[in-house]
Kinemage of the C-alpha trace (Angstrom):
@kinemage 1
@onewidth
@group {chain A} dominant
@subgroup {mainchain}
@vectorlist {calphas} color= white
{ca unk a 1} P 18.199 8.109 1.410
{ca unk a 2} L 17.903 11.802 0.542
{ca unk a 3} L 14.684 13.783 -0.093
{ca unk a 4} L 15.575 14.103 -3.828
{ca unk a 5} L 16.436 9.952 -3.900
{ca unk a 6} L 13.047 9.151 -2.772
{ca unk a 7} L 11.205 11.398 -5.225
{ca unk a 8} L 13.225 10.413 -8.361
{ca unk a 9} L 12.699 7.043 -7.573
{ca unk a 10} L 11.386 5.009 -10.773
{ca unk a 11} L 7.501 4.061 -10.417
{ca unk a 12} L 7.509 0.110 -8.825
{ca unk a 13} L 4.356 -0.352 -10.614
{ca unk a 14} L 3.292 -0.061 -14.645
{ca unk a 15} L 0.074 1.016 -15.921
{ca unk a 16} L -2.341 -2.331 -15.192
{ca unk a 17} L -1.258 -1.395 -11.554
{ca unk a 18} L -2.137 1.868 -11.045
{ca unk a 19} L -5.544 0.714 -12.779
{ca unk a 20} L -6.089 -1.492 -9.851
{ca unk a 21} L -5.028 0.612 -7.175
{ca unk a 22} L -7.601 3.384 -8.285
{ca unk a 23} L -10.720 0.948 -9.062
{ca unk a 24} L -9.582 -0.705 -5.313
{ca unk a 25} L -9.721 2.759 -3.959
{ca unk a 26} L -13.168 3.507 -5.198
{ca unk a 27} L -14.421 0.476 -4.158
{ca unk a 28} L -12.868 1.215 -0.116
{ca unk a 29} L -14.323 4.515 0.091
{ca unk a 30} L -17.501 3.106 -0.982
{ca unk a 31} L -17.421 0.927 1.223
{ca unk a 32} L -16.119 3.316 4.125
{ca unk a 33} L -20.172 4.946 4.066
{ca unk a 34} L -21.866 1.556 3.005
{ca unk a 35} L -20.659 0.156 6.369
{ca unk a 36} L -22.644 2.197 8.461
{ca unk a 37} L -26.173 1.052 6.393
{ca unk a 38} L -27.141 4.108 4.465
{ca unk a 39} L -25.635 4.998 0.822
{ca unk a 40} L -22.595 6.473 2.192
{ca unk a 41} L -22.726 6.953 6.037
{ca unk a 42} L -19.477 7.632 7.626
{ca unk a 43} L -19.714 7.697 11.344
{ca unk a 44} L -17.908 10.675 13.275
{ca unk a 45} L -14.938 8.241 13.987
{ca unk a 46} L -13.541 6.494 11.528
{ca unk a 47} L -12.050 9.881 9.899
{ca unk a 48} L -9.880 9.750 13.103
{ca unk a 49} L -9.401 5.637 12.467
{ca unk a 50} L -8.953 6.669 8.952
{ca unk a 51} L -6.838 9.376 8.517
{ca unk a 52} L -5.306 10.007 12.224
{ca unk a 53} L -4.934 6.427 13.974
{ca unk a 54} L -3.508 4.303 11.461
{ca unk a 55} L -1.756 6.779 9.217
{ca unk a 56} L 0.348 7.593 12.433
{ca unk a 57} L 0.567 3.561 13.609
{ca unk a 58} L 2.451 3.201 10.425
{ca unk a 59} L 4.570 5.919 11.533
{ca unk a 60} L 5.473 5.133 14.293
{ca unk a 61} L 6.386 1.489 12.696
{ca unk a 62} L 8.453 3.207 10.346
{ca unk a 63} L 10.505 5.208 12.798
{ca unk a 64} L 11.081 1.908 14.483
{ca unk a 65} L 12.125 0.311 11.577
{ca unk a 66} L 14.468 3.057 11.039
{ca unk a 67} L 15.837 2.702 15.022
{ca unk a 68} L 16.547 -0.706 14.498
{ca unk a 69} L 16.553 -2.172 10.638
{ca unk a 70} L 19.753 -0.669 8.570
{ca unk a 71} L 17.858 -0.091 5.420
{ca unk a 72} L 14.422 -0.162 4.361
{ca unk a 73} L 11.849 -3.249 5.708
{ca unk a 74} L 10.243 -5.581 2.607
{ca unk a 75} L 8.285 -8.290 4.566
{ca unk a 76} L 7.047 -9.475 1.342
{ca unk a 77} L 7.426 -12.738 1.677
{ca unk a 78} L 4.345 -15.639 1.887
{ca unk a 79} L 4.658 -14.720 5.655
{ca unk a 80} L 4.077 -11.053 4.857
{ca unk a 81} L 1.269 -11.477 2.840
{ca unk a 82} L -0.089 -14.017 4.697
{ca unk a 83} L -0.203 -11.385 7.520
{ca unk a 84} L -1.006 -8.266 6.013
{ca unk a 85} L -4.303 -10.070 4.814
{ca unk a 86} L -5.091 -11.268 7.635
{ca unk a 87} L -4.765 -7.387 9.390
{ca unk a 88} L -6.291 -5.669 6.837
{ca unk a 89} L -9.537 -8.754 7.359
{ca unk a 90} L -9.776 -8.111 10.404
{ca unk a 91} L -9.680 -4.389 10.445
{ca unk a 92} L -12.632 -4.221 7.861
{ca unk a 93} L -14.269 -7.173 10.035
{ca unk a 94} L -14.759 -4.842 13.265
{ca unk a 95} L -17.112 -2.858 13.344
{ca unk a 96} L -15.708 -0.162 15.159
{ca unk a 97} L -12.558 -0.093 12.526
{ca unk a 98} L -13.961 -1.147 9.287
{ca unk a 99} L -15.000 2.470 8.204
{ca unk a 100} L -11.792 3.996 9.090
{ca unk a 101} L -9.664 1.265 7.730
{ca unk a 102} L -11.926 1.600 4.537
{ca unk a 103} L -10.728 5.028 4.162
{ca unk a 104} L -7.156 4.579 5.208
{ca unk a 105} L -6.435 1.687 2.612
{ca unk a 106} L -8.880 3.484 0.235
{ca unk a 107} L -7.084 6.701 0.313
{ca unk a 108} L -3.462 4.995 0.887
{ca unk a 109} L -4.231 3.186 -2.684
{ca unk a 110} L -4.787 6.445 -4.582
{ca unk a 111} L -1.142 7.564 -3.057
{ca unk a 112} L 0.171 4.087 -4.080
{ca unk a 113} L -1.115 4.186 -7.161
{ca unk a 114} L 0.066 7.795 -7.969
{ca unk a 115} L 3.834 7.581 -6.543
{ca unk a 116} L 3.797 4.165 -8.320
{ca unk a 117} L 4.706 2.026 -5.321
{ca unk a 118} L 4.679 -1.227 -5.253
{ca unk a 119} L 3.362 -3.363 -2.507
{ca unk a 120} L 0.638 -2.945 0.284
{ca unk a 121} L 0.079 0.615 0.191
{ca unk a 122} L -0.267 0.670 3.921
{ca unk a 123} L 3.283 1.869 4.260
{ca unk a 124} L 3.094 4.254 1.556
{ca unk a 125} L 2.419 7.654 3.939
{ca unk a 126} L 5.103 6.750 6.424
{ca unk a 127} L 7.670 5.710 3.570
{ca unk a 128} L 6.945 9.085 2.091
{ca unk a 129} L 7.209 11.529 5.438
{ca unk a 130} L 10.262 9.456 6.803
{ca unk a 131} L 11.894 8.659 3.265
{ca unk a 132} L 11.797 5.145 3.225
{ca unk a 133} L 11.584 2.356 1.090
{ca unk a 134} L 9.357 -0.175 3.926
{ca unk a 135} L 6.913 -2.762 2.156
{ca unk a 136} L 4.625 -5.189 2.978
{ca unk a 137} L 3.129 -7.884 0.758
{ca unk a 138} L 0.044 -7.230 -0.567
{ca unk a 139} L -2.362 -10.807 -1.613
{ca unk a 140} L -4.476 -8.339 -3.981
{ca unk a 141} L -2.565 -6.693 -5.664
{ca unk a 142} L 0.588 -9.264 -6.119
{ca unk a 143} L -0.590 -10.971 -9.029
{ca unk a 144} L -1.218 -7.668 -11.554
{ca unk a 145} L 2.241 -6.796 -10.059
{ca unk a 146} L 4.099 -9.602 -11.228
{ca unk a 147} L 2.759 -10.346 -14.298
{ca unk a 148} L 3.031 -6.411 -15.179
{ca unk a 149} L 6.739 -6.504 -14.143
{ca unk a 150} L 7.322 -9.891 -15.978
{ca unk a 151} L 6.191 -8.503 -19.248
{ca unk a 152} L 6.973 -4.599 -19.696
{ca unk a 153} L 9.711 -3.794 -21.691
{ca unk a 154} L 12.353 -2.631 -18.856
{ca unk a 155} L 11.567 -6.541 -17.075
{ca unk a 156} L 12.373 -8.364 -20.524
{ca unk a 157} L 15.478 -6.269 -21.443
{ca unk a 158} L 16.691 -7.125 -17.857
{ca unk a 159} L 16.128 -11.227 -18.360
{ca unk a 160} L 18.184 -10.372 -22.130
{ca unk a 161} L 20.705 -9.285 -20.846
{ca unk a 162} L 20.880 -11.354 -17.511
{ca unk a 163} L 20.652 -14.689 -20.137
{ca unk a 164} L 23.838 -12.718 -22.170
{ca unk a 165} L 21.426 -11.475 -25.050
């Protein structure tokens, strides 16, 4: 996929989406500093959690993706979810993550929301530097998705003229 592909790329998400992705976002970061006890305390760390350690984790899982999948990854399955919840729970659960995943998924939700993509938004930095297409199901925000995508006027002139009308 070419730089210019990735970019033009129609938003995966409509409006009720994007909503969500920004009120989820300000509800992370607040909780990034409520973590720590005080109003919004932020321990030394979890920028480096937050905006070093797992932005270049998912990296590095989309270069491998790219060594060894032919196209993009879209574990979005019940199996997908299922997992992503249960890593994004327990990275919020220890205390030694939970500020710097707060940030990561806080700040990755903004980017989500504003390239439109659909999806956990934990792939959304390394889909962007290594032009990719990876996702991973996201429990939250799966719901707004699908309804949004059933209903918008692109989804129900695709079911017309899938049903010949």
């Amino acid at each position: 996929m070419s730089a210019g592909t990735h970019m033009s790329k129609p938003r995966e998400i409509g409006p009720v989406g994007t909503a969500l992705r920004v009120v989820a976002r300000l509800g992370f970061l607040y909780l990034a500093g409520a973590i720590e006890g005080g109003p919004w305390d932020v321990s030394w760390f979890d920028p480096l959690v937050g905006f070093i350690a797992l932005p270049g984790l998912m990296v590095a899982l989309g270069l491998v993706a790219r060594r060894y999948a032919r196209g993009p990854v879209h574990f979005t399955g019940i199996l997908g979810h299922a997992v992503n919840g249960v890593i994004i729970a327990t990275l919020v659960v220890i205390p030694y993550t939970a500020g710097g995943a707060a940030l990561f998924y806080g700040t990755t939700m903004l980017v989500a929301a504003w390239h439109g993509q659909r999806g956990c938004e934990s792939t959304v930095i390394s889909n962007l530097i290594l032009r990719r297409d990876d996702q991973i199901g996201c429990l939250f925000f799966l719901p707004a998705d699908e309804a949004e995508a059933r209903w918008t006027p692109t989804s129900r002139a695709k079911r017309g003229a899938a049903n010949g009308g």
